[in-house]
C-alpha positions as CSV (number, residue, x, y, z in Angstrom):
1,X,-9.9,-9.4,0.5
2,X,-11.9,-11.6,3.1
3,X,-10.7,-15.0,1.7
4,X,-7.7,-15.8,2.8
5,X,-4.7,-15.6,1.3
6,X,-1.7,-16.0,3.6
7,X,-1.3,-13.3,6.4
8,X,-4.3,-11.1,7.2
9,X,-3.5,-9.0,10.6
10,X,-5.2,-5.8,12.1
11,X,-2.8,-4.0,14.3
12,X,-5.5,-3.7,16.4
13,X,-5.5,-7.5,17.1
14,X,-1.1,-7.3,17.3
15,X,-1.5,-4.4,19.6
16,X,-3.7,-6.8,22.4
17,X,-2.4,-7.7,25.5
18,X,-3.9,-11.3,24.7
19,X,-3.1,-13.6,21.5
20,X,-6.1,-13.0,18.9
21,X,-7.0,-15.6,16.5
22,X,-8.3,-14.1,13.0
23,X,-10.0,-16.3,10.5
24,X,-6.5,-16.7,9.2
25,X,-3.7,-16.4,11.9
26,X,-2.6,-16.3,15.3
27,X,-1.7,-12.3,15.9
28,X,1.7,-12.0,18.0
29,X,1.2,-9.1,21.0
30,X,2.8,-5.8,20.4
31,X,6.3,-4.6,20.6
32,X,5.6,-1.7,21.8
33,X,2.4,1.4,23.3
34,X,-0.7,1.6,22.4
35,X,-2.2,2.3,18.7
36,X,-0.4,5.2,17.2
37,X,-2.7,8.0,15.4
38,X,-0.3,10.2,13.8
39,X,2.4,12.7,14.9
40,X,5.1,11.0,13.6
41,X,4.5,8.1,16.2
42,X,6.1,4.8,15.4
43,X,4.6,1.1,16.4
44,X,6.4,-2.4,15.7
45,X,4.4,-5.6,14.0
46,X,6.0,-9.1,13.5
47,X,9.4,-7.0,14.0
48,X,9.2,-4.4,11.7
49,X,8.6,-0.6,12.6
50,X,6.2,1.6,10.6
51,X,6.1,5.1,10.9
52,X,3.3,7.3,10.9
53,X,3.2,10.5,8.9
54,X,3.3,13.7,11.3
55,X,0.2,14.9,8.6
56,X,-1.5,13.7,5.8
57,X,-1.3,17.1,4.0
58,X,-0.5,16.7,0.0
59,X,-0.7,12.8,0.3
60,X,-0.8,10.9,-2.7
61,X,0.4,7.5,-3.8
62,X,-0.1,4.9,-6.3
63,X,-0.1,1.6,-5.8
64,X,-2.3,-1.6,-5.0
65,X,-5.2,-1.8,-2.8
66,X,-6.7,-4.9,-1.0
67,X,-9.8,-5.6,1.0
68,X,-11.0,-7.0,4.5
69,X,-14.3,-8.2,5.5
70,X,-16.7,-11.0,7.2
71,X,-13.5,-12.2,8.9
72,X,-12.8,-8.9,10.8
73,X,-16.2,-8.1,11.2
74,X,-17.1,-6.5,14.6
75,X,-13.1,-6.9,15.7
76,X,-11.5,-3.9,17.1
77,X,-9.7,-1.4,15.0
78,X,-6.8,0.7,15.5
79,X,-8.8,3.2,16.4
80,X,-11.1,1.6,19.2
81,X,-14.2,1.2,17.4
82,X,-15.6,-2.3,16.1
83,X,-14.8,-2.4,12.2
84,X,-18.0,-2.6,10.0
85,X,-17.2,-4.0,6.9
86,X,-19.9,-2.0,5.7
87,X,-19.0,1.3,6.4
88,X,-16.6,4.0,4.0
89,X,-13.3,3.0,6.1
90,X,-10.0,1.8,5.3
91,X,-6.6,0.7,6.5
92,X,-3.3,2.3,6.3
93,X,0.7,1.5,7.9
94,X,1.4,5.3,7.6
95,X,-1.6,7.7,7.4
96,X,-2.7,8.9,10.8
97,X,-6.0,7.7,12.2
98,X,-9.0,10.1,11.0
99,X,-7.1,11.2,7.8
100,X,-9.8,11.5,4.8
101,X,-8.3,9.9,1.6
102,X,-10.0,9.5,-2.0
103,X,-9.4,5.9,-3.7
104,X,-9.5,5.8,-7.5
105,X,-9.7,2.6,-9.7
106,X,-6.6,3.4,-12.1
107,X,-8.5,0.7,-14.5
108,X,-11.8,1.5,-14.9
109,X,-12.3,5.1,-13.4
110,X,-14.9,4.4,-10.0
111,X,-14.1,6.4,-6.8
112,X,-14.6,6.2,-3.3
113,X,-13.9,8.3,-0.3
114,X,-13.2,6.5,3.2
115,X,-12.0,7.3,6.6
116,X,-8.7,5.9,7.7
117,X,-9.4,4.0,11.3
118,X,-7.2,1.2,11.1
119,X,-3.8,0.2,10.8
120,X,-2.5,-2.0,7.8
121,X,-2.0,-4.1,5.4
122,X,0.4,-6.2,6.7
123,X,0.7,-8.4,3.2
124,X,3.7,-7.2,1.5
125,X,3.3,-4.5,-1.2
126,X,0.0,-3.0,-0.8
127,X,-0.6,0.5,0.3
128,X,-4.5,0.1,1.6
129,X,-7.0,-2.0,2.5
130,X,-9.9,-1.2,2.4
131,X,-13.7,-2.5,3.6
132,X,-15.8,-4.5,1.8
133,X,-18.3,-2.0,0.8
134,X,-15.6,0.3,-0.2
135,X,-14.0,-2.5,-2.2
136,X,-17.3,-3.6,-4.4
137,X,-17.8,0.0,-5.2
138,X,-14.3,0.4,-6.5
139,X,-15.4,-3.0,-8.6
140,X,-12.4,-5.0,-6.7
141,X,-14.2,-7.3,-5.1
142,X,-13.6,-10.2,-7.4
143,X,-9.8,-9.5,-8.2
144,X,-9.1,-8.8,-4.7
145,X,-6.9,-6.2,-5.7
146,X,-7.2,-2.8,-7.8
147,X,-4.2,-0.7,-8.7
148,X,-5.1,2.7,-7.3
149,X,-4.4,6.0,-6.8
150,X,-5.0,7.4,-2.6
151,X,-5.4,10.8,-2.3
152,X,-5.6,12.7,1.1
153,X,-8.5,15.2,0.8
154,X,-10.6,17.6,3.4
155,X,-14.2,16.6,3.1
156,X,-15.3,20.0,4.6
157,X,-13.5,21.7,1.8
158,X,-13.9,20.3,-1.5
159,X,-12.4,23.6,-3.4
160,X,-9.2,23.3,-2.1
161,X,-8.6,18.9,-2.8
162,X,-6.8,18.1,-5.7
163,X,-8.2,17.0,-8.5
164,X,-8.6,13.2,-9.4
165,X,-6.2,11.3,-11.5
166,X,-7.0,10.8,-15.3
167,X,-7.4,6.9,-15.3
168,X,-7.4,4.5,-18.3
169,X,-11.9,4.4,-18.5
170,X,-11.4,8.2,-19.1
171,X,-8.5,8.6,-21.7
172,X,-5.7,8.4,-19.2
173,X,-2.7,6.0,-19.4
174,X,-3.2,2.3,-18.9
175,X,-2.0,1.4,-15.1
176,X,1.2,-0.4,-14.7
177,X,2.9,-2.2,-12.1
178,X,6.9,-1.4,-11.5
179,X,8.9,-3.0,-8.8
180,X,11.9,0.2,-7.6
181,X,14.6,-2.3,-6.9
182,X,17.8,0.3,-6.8
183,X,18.6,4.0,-6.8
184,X,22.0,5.1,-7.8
185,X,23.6,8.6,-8.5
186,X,26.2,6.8,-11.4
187,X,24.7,5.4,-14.2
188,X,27.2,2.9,-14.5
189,X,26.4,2.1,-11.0
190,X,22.3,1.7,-12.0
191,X,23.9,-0.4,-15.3
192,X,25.9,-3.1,-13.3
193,X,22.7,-3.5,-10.7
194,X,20.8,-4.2,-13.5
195,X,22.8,-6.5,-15.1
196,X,23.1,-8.3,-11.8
197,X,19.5,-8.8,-11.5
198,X,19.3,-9.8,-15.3
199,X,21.5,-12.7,-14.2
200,X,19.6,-14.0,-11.7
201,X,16.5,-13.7,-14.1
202,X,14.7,-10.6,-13.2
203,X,13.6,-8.7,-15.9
204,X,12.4,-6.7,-17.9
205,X,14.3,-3.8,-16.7
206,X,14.7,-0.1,-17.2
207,X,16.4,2.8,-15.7
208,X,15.2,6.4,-15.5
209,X,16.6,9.1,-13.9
210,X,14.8,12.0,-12.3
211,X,16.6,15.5,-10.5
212,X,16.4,15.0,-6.9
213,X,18.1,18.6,-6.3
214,X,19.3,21.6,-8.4
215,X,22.4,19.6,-9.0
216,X,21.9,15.9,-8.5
217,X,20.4,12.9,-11.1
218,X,19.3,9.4,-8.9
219,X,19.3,6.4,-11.6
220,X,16.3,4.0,-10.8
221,X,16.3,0.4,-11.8
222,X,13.0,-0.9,-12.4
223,X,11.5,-4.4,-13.2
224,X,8.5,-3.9,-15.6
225,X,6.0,-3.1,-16.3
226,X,4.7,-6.7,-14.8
227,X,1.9,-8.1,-15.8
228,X,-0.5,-8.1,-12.8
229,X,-0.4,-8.2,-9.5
230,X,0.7,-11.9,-9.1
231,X,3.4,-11.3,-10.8
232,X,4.6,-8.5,-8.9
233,X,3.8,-10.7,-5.6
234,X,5.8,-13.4,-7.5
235,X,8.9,-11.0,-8.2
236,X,8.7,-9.6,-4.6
237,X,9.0,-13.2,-2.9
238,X,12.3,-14.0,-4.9
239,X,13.6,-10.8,-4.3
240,X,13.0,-11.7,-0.7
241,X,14.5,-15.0,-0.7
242,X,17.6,-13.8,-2.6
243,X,18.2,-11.3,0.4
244,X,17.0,-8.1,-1.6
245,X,15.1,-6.7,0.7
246,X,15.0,-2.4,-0.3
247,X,12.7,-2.6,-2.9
248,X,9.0,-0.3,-3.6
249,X,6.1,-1.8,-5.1
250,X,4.5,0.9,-7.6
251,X,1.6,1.6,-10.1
252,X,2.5,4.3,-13.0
């Protein structure tokens, strides 16, 4: 969202050969090349490495979205054209540059379809940001955030996209946030994690399993379903400073 609230960098801005300052921070210069589009190519921001997909073909992930505007406004993105916060355009860490993606409001049903052009977000656990016009047609521009569902589509070939998700306006399932914190091919194993992190005051908790091959069960252990998003950001930042640090932010 354009107010800001703690760290709000473009890799466009970390991948200068100059410091940038945003409305909200000084961006650091790169680690490494120039603005990766896709192919699998890999780029480095305040020490972490993101990879990007080699395709966005069958994409689709749930999670929560975020916004960027006034502040970025007319700054370079990733993709070496000024970012108009008025335009259908978003920001992702993974999808390559030019990939087509439908966003739907989980909550209240609204859709929009942007072009990915720009790299991010860079705050913790959020999957997309997205502009501002994007963002008040989604109805997010108050919250800030919307739990979502991003879908990779072709826009020259509607008949072959996958079909929207059923969200909670339109008889689906009410949206919920889950934090992945351990996956475990015992049971006992995915009992004893969770007990650990009921000890230290995380909860609530629940395990499900799922078939990962013809002959193998993973146990998850999952804190939830939390309330709202500041909660989630709440449980992520004392996982953090407990030294958990392989967890997955999620909307079912």
């Amino acid at each position: 969202m354009s107010r800001c609230e703690g760290p709000r960098w473009r890799l466009a801005a970390a991948l200068a050969p100059v410091l940038l300052m945003s409305a909200c921070a000084v961006v650091p210069p790169p680690s490494a090349g120039p603005p990766p589009s896709g192919g699998g190519q890999s780029y480095v921001v305040f020490g972490k490495r993101y990879y990007v997909l080699p395709t966005a073909q069958d994409y689709s992930r749930r999670g929560i979205a975020s916004w960027y505007g006034p502040n970025f406004h007319g700054k370079l993105t990733a993709s070496g054209v000024p970012y108009n916060m008025y335009a259908m355009t978003a920001a992702s860490k993974v999808l390559p540059l030019g990939t087509w993606v439908r966003v739907t409001n989980l909550e209240n049903g609204k859709k929009v379809v942007v072009e990915i052009n720009d790299r991010g977000p860079f705050v913790a656990n959020r999957i997309i940001d997205l502009s501002y016009t994007a963002a008040k047609r989604l109805g997010m521009i108050g919250p800030g955030t919307a739990l979502v569902e991003v879908q990779a589509i072709n826009p020259r070939n509607p008949a072959a996209n996958p079909p929207p998700p059923l969200d909670a306006a339109h008889g689906g399932p009410t949206p919920h946030i889950y934090i992945q914190v351990g996956a475990f091919g015992e049971l006992a194993n995915a009992k004893r994690y969770q007990a650990k992190l009921a000890l230290r005051g995380f909860g609530p908790m629940i395990i499900q399993s799922g078939q990962v091959g013809p002959n193998q069960t993973l146990y998850y252990v999952r804190l939830g379903p939390l309330a709202d998003v500041a909660a989630a950001d709440a449980a992520a930042k004392r996982m953090n400073a407990l030294g958990i640090q392989h967890f997955r932010v999620g909307v079912e």
